[in-house]
N, C-alpha and C positions, 0 to 999 in steps of 0.2 A: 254492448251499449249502442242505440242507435246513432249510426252518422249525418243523418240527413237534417239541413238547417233550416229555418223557415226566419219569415223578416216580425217582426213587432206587432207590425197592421194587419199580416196575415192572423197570428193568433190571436187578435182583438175580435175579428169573425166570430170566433169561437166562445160565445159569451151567452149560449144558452142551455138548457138541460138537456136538451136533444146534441149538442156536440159543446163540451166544457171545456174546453183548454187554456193552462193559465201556465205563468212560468215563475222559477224559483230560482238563483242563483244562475241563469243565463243559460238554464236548460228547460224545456217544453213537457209538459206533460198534459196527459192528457185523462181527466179526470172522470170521462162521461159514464164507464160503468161501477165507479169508482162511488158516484153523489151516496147512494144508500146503504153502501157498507163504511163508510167514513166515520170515524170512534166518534167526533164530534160533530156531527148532523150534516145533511144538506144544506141548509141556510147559511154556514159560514162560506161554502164552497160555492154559493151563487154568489154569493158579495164577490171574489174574487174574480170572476166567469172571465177570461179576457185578459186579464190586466196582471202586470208584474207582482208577485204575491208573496216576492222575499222576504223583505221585512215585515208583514204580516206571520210568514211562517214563524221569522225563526222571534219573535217576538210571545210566540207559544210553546216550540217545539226546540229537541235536539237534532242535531245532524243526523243521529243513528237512523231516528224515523226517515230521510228520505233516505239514507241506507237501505233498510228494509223493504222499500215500492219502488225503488229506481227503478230497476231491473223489470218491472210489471209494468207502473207506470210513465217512464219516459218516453218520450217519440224522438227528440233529436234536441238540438242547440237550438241558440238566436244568431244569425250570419254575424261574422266577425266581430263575436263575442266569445269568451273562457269563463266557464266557472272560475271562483273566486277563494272559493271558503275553502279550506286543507282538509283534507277527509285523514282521520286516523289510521297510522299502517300499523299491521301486528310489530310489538315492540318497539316502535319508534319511540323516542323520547319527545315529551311537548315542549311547542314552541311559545307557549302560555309563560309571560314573566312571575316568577316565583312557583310556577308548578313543579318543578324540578330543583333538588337542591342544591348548592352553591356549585359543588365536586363538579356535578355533569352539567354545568352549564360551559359551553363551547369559550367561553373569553372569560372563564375563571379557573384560578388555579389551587390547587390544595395539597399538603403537603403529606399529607395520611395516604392518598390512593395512588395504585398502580395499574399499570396496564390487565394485570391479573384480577385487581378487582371492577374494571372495567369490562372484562369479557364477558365476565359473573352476571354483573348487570340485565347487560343486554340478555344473554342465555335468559338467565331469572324473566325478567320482564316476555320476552316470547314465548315463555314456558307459561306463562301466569294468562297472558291474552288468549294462548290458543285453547288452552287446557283448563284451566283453573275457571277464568271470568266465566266462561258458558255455565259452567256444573254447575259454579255458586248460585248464578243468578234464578237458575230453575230451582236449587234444593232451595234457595231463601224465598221460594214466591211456596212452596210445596212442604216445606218441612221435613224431608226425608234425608237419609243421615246420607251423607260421602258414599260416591260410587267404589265398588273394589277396582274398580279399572284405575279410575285416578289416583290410588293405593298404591297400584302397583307399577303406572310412571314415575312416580316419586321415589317408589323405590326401586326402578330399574336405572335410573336419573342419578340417586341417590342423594337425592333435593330434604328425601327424611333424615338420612344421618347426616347432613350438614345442620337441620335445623336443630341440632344437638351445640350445637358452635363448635371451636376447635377443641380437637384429642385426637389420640392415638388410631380411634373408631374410624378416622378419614384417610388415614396412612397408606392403605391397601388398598385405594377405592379411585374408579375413575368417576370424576366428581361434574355432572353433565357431558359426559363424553371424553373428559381429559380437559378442559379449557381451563380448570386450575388444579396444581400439586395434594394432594390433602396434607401433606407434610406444612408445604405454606400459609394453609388456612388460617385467619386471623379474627381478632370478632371485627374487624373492617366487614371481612366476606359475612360474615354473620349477621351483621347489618343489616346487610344489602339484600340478603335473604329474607329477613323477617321483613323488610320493608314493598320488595317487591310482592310479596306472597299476600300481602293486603289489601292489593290494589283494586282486587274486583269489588269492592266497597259493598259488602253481604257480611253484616259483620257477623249474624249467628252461625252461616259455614265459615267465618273466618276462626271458629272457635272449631269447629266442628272437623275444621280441615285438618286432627290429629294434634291439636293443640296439648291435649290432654298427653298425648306422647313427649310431647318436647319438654314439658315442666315434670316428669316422671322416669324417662329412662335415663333422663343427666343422673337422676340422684341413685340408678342403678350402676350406672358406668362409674361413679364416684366411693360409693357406701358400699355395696353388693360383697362379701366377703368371699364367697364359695364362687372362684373362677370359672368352673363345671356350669352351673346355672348362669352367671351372670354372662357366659358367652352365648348360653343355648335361648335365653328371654332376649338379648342384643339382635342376634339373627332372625328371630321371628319375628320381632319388633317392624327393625330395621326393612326386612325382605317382605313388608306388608303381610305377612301370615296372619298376624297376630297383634291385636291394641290396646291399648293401657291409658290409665290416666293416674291421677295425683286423688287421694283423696285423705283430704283431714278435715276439712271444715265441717262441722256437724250445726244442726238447730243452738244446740246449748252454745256453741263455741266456734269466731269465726276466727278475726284477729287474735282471740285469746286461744292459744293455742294451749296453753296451762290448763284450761277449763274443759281438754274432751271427755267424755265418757266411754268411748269405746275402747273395752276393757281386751286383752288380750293374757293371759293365765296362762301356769306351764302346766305338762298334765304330770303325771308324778313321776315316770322314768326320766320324765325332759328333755324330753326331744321333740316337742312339740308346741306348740302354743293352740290355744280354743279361745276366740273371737267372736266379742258380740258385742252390736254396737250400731248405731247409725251413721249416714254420714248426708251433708246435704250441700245441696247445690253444684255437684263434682259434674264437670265440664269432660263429657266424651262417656260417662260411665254406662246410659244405657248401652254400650256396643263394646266396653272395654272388657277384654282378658286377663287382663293384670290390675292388678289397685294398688298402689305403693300407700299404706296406710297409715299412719298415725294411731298408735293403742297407748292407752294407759296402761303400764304395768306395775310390777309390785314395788319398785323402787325408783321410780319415775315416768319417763314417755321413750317407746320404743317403734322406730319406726319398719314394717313387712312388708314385703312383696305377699300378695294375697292373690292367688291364681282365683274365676270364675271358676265354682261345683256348687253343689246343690245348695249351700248355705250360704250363697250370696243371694239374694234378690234386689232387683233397680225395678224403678218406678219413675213416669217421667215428669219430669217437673218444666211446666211453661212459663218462660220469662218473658221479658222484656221484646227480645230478636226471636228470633225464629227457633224451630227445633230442629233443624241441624245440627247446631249444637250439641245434640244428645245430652242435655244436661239429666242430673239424674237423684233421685232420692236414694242410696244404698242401704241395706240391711245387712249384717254378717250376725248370724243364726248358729253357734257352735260351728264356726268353723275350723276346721282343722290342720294347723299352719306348721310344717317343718321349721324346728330351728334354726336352721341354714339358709331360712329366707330373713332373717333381721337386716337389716339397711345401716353399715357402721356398728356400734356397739349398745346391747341390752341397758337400759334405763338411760341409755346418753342417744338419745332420739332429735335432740333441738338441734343439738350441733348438724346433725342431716338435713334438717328442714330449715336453718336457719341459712347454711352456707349455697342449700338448692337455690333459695329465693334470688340471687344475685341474679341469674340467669333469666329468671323469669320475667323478673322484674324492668331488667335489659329490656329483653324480647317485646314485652309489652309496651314500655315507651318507645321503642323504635317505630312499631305499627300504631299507635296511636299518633305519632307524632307527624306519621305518612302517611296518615287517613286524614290527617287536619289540614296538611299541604294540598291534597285533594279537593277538601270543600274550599281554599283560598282559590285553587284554581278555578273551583266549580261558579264560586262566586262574581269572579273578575270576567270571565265570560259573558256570565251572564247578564251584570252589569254593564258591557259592553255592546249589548244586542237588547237589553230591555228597552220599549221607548216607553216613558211617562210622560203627562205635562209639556208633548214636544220632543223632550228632550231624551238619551242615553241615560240611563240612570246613573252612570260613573260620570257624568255630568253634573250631579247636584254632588256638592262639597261633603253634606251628611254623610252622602254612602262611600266617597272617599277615604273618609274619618275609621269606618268601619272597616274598612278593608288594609288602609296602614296598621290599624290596631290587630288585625289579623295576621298580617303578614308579618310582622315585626315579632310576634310571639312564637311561628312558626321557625323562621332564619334563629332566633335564639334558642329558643329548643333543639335545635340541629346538630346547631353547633355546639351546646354543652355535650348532647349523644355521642359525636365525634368524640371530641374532648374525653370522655369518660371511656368509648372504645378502645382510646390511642392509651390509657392507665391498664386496662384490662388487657391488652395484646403486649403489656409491659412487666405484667406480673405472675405468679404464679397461681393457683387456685387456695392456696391456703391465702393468702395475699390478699389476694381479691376479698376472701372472706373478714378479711382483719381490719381492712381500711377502704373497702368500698361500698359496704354494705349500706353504710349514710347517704355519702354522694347519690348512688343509685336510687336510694327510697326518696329522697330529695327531685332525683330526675324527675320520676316517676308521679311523683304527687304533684310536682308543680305541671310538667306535661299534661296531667290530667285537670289539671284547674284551666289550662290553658284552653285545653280543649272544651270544657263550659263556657267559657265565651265568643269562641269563633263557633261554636253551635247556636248560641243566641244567638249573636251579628248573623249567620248565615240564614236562618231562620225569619228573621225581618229581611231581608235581605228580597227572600224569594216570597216574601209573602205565604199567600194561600198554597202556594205552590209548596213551599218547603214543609207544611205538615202533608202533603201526600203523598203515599207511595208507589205512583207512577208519573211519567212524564217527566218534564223539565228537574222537579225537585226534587227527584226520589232520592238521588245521593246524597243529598243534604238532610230529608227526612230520616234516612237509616241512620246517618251518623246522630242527629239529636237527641235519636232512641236509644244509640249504641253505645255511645260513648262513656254511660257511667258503668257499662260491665268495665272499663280500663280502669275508672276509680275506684272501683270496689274490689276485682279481683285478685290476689296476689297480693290483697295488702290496701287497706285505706287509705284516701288522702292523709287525715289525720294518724294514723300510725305512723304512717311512712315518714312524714314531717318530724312527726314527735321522734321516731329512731333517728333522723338527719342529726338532729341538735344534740340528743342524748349520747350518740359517737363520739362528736366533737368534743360537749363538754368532759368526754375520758379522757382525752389530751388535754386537756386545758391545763397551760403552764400555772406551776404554783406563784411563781415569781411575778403574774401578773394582777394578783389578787390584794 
């Protein structure tokens, strides 16, 4: 960075097209071969020619852009002046009020974490900035699925079999280099995990980033009968060889699970099953090796492990976000399925897809909920540097109104997520499936309603800015776009709500009738 300072009056000189120098945050740059590659014209950068240009910039732009041309275009300082504005370090936590939740704020205390989920954190967080944020933000502008390189930190890291939550699969494992036990592991770390892992705000590689493993190899490590295989799918899984996803949802049938049509038949010795059948919308499947599927069979719903051969075909299906995701249309053609791949037991299939979904459903509210704390942060900012009318825009009381209503839903949401961690690190998995299944679809449906209106608010908010996908609103644009795959995925609002109440009313005392 250059050291040399110049005074005020000197840079005022500098106020024509043959030499441009103007200054941002009390550093100098100098913009002269700069005017005709500038994304937004010469004419904004003669208005400035000269003259202090900070709040001009940052009334357009983010910090990262003068990230990006420091180093090209700075010449030095303004004499016994400091830059002002905090520039982001890998892994730091923000200093933005409500960006960060209650736990990691410096003058709050919480009774759930420890030092060990503290370590996590941070690891998590400078694994996600250094590693993660870059890939996504290139695969969501490009559409191309997950690098194997990023595969296979995650799973030399073993950031993949945590994103499993806690079991046995972590026992044996140095879990980011050792910084916590896998014996200790709790859904606290779990948490902390799906929460950090969202943060590059790309929500179609946030699906894409093996998502489809996390909702598919729980219900192998749980259901899987033959030990033999369910070790040899675990390590290939796990060691990025090999990837999987979850697929039931078909055209006919999404929440109705009752309703699939893909049939799976024994063949007459039986030892086999023959599969055919579609399936749609299954998130990771153009690239997956395994499909834990959902078949109809003779005496009910049976759920397989379905290896990729010649009678699978995927076909890609474009949504909403990007195709990172690999989302996919599946086909199973006579396929030819060892009995020893069933998931738990023949025609009793719900019980495996109904006690998977806890986790999912988790998972999903935690990053929806820390992609919402995101746009609060993104919004307060920005609000804080916008000028309208004169004024700051967190200056007029309206946009205050929106942003208490935002942040008030995000600290609730949080803290119910906690709250419902601290029951799940209390229970066991049958447990969990008996008496959380409500709570949890409750998280999750109201998380996600929650998230429809700090995507509005945030969206007025930035104006023109927030329906674009670059520049100051692009984070607020992905999430507007993004947010209803959290509502729909794993379970509708409307289901979800409806299973909350319908739990309940099975306890409901008779004595109170």
């Amino acid at each position: 960075m250059p050291s040399e300072t110049f005074s005020r009056a000197e840079v005022a000189k500098h106020n024509t097209e043959e030499s441009l120098w103007c200054i941002i945050d009390h550093r100098v740059y100098d913009l002269t071969d700069f005017v005709d590659a500038h994304p937004g014209g010469s004419v904004v950068l003669a208005q400035v020619a000269g003259q202090d240009a900070t709040a001009d910039f940052y009334n357009l732009h983010r910090q990262e852009v003068l990230e990006k041309y420091r180093d090209q275009l700075s010449i030095g300082t303004i004499e016994s002046e400091k830059p002002e504005v905090i520039e982001p370090q890998v892994g730091a936590l923000s200093p933005v009020p409500y960006a960060e939740p209650l736990w990691l704020r410096p003058q709050f205390k919480s009774p759930y974490f420890n030092d060990s989920h503290r370590r996590l954190q941070k690891a998590m967080r400078e694994f996600t900035d250094k590693y993660v944020t870059p890939e996504a933000q290139e695969k969501e502008r490009d559409g191309t699925y997950i690098s194997q390189e990023l595969i296979d930190r995650m799973a030399e890291t073993n950031i993949l079999a945590m994103r499993l939550g806690p079991g046995k699969h972590l026992h044996n494992r140095k879990l980011l280099g050792g910084i916590v036990d896998g014996k200790e592991f709790d859904y606290f770390h779990d948490m902390i995990v799906a929460q950090e892992s969202v943060r590059a705000s790309a929500r179609g590689f946030q699906d894409g980033n093996m998502a489809g493993m996390t909702i598919s190899l729980t219900a192998v490590q749980q259901w899987l009968q033959d030990p033999v295989l369910k070790e040899q799918v675990t390590e290939e899984v796990l060691s990025g060889k090999k990837k999987m996803c979850l697929a039931i949802t078909e055209a006919f049938a999404g929440s109705d699970v009752a309703g699939l049509k893909t049939t799976a038949e024994k063949t007459a010795d039986g030892k086999f099953y023959i599969v055919n059948g579609t399936k749609k919308w299954i998130t990771n499947g153009m690239f997956a090796d395994y499909f834990v599927t959902g078949c109809k069979t003779e005496k009910g719903f049976t759920v397989l492990l379905i290896p990729r051969d010649g009678g699978v075909d995927t076909k890609q299906i474009k949504t909403s976000y990007s195709t990172a995701a690999g989302t996919a249309f599946v086909q199973f053609e006579n396929v030819k399925v060892p009995v020893t791949n069933v998931l738990g037991q023949e025609h009793k299939g719900f019980a495996v897809i109904m006690s998977n979904f806890n986790h999912e459903r988790y998972y999903m509210a935690a990053g929806v909920i820390r992609n919402s704390a995101t746009i609060v942060e993104e919004c307060l900012k920005w609000c804080n540097q916008r000028i309208v009318f004169g004024k700051k825009l967190v200056e007029q009381p309206v946009m205050r109104q929106k942003l208490a209503h935002m942040i008030s839903l995000v600290e609730a949401h949080q803290s119910w997520l906690e709250s419902i961690a601290y029951q799940m690190s209390n229970m066991s998995y049958a447990d969990q499936a008996k008496h959380l299944a409500g709570p949890i679809g409750l998280l999750k449906s109201s998380a996600t309603r929650a998230a429809h209106d700090i995507a509005d608010h945030a969206v007025n908010i930035f104006g023109g800015r927030g329906l674009t996908q670059s520049g100051m609103g692009r984070v607020v644009e992905m999430f507007h776009r993004g947010y209803k795959f959290d509502a729909i995925l794993g379970g509708t609002e409307e289901i979800l709500a409806d299973l909350g109440v319908r739990q309940a009313m099975k306890n409901f005392p008779k004595a109170m009738l």
